[in-house]
Backbone as CSV, one residue per row, in Angstrom:
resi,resn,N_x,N_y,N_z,CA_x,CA_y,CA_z,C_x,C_y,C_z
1,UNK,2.593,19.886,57.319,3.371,19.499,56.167,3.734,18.017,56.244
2,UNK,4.383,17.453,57.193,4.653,15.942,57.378,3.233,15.330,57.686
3,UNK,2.346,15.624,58.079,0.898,14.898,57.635,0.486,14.598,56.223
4,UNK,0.716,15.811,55.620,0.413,15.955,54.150,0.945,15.325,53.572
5,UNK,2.392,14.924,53.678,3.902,14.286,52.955,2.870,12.649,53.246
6,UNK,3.213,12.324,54.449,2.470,10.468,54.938,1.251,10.580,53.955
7,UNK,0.425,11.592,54.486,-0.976,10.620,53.714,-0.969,10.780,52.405
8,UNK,-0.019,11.229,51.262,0.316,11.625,50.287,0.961,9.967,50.135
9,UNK,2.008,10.148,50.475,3.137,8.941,50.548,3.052,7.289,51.264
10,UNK,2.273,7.497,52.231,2.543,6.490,53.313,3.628,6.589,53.743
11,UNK,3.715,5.214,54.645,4.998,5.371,55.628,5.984,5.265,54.818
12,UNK,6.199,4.172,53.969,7.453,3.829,53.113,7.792,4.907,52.387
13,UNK,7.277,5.728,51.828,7.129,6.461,50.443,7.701,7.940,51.399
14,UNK,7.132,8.210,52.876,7.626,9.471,53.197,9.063,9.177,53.902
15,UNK,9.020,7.967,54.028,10.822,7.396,54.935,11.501,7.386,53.492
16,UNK,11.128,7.465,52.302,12.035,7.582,51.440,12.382,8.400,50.699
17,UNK,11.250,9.089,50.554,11.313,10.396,50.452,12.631,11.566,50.961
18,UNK,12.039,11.521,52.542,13.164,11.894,53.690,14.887,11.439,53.745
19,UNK,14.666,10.358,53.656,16.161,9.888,52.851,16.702,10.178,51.877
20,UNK,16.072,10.326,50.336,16.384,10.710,49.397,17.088,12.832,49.936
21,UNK,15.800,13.225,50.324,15.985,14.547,50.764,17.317,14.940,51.796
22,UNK,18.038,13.762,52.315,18.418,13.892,53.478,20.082,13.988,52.876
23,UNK,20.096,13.040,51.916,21.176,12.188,50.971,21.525,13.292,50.191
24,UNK,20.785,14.007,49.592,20.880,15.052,48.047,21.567,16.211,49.096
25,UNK,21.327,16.944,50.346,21.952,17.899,51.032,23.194,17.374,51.274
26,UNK,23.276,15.962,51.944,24.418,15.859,52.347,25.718,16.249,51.333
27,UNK,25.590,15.087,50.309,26.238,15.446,49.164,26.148,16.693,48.378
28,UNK,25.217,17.810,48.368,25.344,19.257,48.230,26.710,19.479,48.964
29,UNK,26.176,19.681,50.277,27.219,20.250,51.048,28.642,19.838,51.263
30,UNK,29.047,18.714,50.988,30.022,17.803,50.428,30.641,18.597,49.061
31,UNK,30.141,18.768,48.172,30.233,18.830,46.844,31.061,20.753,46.856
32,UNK,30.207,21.313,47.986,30.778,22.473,48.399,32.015,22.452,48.919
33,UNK,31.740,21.952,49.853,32.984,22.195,50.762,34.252,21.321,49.845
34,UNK,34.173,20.371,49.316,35.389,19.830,48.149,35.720,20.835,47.110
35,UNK,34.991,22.064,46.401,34.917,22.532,45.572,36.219,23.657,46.156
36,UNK,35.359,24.416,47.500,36.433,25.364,47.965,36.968,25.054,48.840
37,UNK,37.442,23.803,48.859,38.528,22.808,49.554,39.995,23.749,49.018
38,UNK,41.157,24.102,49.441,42.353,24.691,49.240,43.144,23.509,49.253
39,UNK,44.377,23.793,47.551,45.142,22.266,47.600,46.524,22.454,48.535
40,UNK,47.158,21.540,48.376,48.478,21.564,49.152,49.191,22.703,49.079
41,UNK,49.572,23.525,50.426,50.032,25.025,50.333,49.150,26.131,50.260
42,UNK,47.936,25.394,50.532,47.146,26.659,50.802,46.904,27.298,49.573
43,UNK,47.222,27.171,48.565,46.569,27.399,47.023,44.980,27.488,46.309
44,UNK,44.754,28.500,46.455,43.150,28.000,46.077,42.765,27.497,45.162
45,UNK,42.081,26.484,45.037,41.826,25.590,44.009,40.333,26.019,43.310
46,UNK,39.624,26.638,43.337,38.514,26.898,43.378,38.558,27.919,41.774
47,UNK,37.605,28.782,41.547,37.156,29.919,40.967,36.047,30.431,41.667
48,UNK,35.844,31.368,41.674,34.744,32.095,42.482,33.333,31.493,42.117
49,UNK,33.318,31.721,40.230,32.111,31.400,39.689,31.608,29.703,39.735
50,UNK,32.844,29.012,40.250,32.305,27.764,40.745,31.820,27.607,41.953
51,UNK,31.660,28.141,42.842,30.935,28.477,44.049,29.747,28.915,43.819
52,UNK,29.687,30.201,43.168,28.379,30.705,42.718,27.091,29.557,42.142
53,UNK,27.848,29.339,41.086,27.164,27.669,40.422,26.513,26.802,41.205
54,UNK,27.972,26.574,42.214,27.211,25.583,43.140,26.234,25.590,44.032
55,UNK,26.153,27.063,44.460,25.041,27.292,45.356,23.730,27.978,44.553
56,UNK,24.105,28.223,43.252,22.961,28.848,42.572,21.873,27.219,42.114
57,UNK,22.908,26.429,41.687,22.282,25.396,41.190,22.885,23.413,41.600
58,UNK,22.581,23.187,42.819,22.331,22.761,43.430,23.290,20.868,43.149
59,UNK,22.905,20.616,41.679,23.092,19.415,41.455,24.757,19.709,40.534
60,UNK,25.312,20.894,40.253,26.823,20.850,39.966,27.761,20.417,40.943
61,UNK,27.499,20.692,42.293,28.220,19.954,43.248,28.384,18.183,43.525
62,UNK,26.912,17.787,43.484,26.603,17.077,43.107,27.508,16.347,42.053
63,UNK,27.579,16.602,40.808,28.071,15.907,39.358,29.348,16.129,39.762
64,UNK,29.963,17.171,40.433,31.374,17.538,40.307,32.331,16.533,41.726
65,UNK,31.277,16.007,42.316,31.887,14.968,43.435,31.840,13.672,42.627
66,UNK,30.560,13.758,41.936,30.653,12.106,41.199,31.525,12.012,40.557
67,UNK,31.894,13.017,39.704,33.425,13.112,38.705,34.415,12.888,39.452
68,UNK,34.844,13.139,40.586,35.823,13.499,41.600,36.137,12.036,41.662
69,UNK,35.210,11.158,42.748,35.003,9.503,43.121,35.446,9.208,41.422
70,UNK,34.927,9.299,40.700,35.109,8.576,38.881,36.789,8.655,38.549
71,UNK,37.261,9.948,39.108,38.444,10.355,38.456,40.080,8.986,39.952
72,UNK,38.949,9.612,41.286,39.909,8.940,41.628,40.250,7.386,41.943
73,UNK,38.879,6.981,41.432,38.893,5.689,41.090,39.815,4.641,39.902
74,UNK,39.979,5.817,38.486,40.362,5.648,37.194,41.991,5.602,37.410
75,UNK,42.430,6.034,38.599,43.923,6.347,38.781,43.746,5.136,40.155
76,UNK,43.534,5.061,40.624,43.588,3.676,41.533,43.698,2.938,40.635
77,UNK,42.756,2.301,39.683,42.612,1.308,38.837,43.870,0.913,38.000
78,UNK,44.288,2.359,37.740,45.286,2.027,37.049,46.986,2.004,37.605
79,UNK,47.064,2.446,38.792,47.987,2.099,39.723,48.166,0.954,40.302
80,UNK,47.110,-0.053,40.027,47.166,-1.623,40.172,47.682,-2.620,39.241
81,UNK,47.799,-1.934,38.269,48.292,-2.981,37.251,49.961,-2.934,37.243
């Protein structure tokens, strides 16, 4: 399989490849574990069917961390003025 990937890709193309691949899990699993993250007091913050989602389909965790960084950026921003 990693023969196939290089002579498909070359070197650059399968090192980026691999990165890209490496990057998209991390932030999966990120995107999880923030989702059924519990808030202050042990409160679950979650819904079940957002778990489901996330592991059924891969890139909601994904969007739902980028929103996360977006949201807590928008309240920094505006705690500076």
């Amino acid at each position: 399989m990693l023969k196939t990937i290089y002579e498909s890709f070359g070197f650059a193309g399968s090192l980026l490849l691999s990165l890209l691949i490496f990057l998209f899990l991390i932030l999966w699993l990120a995107g999880i574990a923030g989702i059924t993250q519990p808030k202050d007091g042990g409160k679950v913050r979650y819904k079940p069917w957002m778990v489901w989602l996330a592991v059924l389909f891969p890139l909601y965790p994904i969007a739902w961390i980028i929103n996360q960084i977006w949201n807590h950026f928008s309240i920094m921003k505006t705690k500076n003025r």
